[in-house]
LOLO-794316 format. One record per atom (N, C-alpha, C): residue in one letter; atom name; x, y, z. Coordinates in Angstrom, 1 decimal. Layout:
+---------+-------+--------+--------+--------+
: residuo : atomo :      u :      v :      w :
+---------+-------+--------+--------+--------+
:       A :    CA :      X :      Y :      Z :
...
+---------+-------+--------+--------+--------+
end
This chain:
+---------+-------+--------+--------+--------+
: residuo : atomo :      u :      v :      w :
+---------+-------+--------+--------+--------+
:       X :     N :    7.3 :   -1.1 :    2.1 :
:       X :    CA :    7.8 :    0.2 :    2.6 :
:       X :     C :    7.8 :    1.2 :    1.4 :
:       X :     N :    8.6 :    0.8 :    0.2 :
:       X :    CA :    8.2 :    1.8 :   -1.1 :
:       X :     C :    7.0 :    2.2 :   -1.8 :
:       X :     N :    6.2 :    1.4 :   -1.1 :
:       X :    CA :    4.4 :    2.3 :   -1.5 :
:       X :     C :    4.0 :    2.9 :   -0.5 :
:       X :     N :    4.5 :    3.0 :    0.8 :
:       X :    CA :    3.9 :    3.7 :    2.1 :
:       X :     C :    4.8 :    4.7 :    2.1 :
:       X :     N :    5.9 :    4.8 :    1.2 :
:       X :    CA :    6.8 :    6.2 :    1.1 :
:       X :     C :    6.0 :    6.8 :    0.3 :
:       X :     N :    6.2 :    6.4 :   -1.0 :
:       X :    CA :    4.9 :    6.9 :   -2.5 :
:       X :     C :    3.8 :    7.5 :   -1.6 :
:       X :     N :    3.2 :    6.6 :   -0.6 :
:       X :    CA :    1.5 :    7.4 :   -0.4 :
:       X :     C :    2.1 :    8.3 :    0.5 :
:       X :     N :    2.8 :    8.6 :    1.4 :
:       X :    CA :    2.9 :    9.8 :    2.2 :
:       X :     C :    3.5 :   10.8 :    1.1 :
:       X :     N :    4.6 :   10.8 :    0.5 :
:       X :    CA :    5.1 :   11.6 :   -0.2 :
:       X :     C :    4.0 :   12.4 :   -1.4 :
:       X :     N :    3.4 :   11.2 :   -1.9 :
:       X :    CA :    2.4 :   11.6 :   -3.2 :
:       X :     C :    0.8 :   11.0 :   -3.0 :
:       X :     N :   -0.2 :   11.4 :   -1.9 :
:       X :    CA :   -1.3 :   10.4 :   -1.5 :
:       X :     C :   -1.9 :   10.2 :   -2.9 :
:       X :     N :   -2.3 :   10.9 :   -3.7 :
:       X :    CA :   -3.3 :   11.1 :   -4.7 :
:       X :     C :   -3.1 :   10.2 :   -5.8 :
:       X :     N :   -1.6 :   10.1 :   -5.7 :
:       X :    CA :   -1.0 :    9.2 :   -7.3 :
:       X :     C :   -0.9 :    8.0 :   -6.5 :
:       X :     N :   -0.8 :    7.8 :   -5.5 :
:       X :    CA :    0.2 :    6.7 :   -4.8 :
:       X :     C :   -1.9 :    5.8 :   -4.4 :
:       X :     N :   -2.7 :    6.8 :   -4.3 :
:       X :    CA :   -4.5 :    6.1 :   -4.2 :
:       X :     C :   -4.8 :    5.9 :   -5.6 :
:       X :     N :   -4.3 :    6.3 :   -6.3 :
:       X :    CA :   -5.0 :    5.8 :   -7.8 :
:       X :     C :   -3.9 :    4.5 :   -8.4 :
:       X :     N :   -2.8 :    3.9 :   -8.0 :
:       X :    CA :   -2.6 :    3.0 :   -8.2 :
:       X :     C :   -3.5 :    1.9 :   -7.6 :
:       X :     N :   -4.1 :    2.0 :   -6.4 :
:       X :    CA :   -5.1 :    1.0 :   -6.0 :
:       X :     C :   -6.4 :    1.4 :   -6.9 :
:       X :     N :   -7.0 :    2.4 :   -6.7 :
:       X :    CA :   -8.4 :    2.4 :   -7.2 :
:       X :     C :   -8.8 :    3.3 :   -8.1 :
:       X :     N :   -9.2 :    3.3 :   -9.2 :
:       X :    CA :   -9.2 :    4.3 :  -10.4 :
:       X :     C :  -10.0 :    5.8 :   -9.6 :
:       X :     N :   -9.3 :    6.8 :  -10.1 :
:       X :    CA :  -10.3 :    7.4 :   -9.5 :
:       X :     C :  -11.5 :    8.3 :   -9.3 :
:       X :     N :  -12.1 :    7.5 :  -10.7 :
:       X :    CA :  -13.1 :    7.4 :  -10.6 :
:       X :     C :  -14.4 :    6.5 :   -9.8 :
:       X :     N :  -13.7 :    5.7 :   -9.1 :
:       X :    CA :  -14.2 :    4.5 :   -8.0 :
:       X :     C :  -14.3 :    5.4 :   -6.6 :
:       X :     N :  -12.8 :    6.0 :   -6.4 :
:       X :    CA :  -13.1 :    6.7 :   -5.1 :
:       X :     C :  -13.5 :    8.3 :   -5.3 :
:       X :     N :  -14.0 :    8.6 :   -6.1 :
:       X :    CA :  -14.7 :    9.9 :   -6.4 :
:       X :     C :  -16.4 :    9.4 :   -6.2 :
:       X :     N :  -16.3 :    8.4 :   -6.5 :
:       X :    CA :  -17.8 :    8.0 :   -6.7 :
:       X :     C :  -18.1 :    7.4 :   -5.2 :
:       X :     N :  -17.0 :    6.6 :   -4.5 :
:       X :    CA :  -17.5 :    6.4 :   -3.2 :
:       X :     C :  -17.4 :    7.6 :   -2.6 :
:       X :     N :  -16.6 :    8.7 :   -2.9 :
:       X :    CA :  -16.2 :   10.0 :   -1.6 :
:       X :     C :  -17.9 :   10.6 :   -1.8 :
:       X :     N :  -18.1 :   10.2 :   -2.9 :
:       X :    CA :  -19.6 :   11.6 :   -3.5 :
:       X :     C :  -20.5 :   10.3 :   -2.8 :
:       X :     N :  -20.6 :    9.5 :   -2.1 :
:       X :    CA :  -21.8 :    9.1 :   -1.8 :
:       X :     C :  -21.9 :    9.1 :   -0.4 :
:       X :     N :  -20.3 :    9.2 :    0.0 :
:       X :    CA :  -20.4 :    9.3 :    1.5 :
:       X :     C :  -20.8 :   11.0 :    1.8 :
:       X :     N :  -20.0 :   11.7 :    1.2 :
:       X :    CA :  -20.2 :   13.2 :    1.8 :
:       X :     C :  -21.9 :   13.6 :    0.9 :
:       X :     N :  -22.0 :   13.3 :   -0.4 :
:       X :    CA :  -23.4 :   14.1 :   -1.0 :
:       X :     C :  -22.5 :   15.5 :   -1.7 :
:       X :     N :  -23.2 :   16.1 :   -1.9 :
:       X :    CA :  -23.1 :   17.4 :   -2.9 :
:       X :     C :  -21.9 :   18.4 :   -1.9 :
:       X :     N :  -20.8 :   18.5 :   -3.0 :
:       X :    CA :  -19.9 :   20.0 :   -2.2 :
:       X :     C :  -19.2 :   20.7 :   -3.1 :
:       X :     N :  -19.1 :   22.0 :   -2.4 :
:       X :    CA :  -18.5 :   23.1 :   -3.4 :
:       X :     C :  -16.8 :   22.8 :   -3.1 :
:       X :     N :  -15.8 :   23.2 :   -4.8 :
:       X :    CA :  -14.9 :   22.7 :   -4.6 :
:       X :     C :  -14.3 :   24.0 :   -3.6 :
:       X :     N :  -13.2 :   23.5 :   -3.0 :
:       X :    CA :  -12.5 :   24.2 :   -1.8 :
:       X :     C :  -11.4 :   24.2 :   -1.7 :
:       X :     N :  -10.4 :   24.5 :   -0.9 :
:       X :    CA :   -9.0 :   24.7 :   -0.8 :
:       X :     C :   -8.8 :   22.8 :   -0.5 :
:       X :     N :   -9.7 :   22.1 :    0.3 :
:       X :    CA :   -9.7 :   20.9 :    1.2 :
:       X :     C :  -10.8 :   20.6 :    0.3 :
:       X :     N :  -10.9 :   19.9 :   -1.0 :
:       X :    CA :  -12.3 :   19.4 :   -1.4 :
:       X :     C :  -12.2 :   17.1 :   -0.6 :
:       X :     N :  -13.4 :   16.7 :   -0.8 :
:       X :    CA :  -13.1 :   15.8 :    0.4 :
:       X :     C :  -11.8 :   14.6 :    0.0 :
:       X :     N :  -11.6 :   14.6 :   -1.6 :
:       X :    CA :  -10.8 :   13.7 :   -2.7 :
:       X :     C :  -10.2 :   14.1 :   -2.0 :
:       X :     N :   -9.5 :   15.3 :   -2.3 :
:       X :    CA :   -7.8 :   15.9 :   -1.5 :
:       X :     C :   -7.8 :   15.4 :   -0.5 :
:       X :     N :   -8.6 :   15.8 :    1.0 :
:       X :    CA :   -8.6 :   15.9 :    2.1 :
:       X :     C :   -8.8 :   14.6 :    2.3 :
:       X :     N :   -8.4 :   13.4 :    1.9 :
:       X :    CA :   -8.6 :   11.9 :    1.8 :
:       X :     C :   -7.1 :   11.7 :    1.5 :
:       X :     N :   -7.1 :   11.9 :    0.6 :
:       X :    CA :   -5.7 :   11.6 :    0.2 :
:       X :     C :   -4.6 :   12.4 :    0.8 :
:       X :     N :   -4.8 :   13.2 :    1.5 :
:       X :    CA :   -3.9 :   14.2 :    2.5 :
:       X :     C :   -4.1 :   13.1 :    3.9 :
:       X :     N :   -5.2 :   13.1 :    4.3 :
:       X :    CA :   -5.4 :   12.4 :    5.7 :
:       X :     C :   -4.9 :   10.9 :    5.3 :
:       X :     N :   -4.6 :    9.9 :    4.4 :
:       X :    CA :   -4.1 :    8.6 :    4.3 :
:       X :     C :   -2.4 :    9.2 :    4.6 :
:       X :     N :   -2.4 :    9.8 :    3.8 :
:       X :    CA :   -0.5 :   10.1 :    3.4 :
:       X :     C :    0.1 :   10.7 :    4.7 :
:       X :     N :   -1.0 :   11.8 :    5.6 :
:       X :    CA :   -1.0 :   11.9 :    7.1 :
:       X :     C :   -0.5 :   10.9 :    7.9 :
:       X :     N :   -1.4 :    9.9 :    8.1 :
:       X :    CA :   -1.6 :    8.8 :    8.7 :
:       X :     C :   -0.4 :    7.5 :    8.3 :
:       X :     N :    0.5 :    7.9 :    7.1 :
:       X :    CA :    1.0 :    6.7 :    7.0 :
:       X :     C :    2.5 :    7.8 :    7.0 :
:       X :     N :    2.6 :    9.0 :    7.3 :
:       X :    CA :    3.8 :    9.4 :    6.9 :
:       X :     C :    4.5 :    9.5 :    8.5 :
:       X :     N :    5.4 :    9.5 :    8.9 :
:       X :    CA :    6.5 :    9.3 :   10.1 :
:       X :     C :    6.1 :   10.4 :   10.9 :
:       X :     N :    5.7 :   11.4 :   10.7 :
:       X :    CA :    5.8 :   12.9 :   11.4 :
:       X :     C :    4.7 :   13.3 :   11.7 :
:       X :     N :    3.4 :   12.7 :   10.5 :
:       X :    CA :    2.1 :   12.7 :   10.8 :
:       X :     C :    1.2 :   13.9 :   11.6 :
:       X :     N :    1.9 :   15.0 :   11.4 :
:       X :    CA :    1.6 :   15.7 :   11.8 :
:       X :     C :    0.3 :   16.9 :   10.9 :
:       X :     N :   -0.4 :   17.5 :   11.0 :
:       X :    CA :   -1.2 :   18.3 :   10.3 :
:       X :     C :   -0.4 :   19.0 :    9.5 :
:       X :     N :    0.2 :   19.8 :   10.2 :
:       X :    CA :    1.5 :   20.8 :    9.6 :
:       X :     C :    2.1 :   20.3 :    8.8 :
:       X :     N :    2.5 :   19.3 :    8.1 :
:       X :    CA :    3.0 :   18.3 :    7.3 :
:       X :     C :    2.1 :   18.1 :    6.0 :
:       X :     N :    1.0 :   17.4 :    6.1 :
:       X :    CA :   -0.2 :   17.3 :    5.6 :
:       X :     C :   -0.5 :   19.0 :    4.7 :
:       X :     N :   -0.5 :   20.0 :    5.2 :
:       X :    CA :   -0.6 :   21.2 :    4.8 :
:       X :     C :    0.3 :   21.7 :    4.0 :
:       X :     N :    1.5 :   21.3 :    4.5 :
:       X :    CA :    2.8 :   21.8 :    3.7 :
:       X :     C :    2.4 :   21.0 :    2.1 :
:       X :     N :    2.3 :   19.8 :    2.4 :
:       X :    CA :    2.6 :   19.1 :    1.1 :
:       X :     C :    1.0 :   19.7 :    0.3 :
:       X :     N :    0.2 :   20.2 :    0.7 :
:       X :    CA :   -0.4 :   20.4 :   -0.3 :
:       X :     C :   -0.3 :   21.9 :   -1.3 :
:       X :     N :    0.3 :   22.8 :    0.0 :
:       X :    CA :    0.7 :   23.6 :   -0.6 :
:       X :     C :    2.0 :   23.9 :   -1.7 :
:       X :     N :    2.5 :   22.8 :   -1.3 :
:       X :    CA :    3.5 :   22.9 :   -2.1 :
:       X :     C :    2.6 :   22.0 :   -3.4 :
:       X :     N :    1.8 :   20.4 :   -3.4 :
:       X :    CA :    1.6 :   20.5 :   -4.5 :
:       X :     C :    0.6 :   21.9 :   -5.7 :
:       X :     N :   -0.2 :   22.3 :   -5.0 :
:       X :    CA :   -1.0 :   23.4 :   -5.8 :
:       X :     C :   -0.1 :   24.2 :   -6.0 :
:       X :     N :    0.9 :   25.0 :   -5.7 :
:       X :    CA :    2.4 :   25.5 :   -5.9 :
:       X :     C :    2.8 :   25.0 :   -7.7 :
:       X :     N :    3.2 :   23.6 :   -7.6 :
:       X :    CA :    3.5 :   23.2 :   -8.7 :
:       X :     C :    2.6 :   23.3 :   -9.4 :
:       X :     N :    1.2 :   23.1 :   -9.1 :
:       X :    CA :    0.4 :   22.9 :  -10.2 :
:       X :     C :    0.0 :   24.3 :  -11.3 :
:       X :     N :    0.5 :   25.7 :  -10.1 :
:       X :    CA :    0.2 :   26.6 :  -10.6 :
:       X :     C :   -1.1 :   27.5 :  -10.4 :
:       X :     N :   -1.5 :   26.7 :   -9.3 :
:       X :    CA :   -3.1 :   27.0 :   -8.7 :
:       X :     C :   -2.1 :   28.2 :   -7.7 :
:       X :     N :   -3.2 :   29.3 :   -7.1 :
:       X :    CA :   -2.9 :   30.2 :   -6.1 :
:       X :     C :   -2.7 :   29.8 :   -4.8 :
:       X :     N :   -1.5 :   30.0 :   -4.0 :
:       X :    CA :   -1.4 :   28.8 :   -3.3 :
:       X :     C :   -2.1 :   29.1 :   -1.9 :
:       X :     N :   -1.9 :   28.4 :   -1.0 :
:       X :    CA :   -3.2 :   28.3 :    0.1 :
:       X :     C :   -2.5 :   29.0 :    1.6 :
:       X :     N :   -2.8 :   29.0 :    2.7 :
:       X :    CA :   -2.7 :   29.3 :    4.3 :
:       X :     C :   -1.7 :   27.8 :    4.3 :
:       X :     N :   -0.8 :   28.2 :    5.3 :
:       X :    CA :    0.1 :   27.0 :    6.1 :
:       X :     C :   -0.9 :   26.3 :    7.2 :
:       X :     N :   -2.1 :   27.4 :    7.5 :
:       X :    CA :   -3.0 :   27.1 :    9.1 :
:       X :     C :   -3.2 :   26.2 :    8.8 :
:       X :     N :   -3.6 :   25.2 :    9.8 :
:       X :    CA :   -4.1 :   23.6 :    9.7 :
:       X :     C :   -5.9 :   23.6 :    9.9 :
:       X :     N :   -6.0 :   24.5 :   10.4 :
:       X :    CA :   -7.2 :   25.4 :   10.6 :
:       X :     C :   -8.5 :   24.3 :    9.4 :
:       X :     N :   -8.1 :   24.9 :    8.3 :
:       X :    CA :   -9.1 :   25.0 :    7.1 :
:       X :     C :   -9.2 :   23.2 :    6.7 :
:       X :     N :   -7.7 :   22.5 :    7.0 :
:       X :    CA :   -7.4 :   21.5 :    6.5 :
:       X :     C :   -8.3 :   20.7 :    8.0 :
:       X :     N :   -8.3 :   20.9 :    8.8 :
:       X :    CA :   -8.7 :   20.0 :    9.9 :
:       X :     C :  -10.3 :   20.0 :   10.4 :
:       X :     N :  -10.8 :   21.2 :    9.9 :
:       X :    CA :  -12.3 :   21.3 :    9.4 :
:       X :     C :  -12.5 :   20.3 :    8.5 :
:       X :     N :  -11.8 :   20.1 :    7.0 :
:       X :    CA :  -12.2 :   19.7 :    6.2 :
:       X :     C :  -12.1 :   17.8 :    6.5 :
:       X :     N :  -11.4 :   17.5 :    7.1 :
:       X :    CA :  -11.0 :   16.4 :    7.7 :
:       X :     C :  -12.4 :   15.6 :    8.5 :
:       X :     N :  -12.8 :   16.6 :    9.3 :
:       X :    CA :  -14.1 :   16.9 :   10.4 :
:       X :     C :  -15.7 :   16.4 :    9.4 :
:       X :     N :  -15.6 :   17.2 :    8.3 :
:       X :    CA :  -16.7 :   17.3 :    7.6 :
:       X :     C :  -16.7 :   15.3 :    6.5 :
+---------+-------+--------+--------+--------+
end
């Protein structure tokens, strides 16, 4: 239960305790091929859709919040609450 909290709460740190990530950068870039980075690049939008999928509420709207709030911290310009952009990116 305390690593399915970690991965909904934190997908990105809570995926690199399984697989370096350089492993799943290299698998994401062979499934998707060449992309420009984006608000939703497909790493993120992986690690948003696991932490989605394993978090209680699971909802898109959720998934969005947390990322805005992490680029927030990070100091990046932060993004749309729309699920819009995030659920494209999910698609692709």
């Amino acid at each position: 239960m305390e690593f399915k909290q970690r991965f909904a709460d934190y997908p990105t740190k809570a995926l690199d305790e399984l697989l370096s990530v350089e492993t799943v950068s290299r698998m994401v870039e062979e499934e998707t091929g060449p992309h420009r980075e984006r608000i939703y690049p497909p790493l993120t939008t992986l690690g948003l859709f696991i932490g989605q999928a394993l978090s209680p509420d699971g909802a898109c709207q959720d998934a969005v919040a947390r990322h805005l709030s992490a680029r927030t911290a990070q100091g990046a310009a932060p993004c749309s609450l729309s699920t819009g952009p995030y659920c494209k990116a999910r698609r692709r």
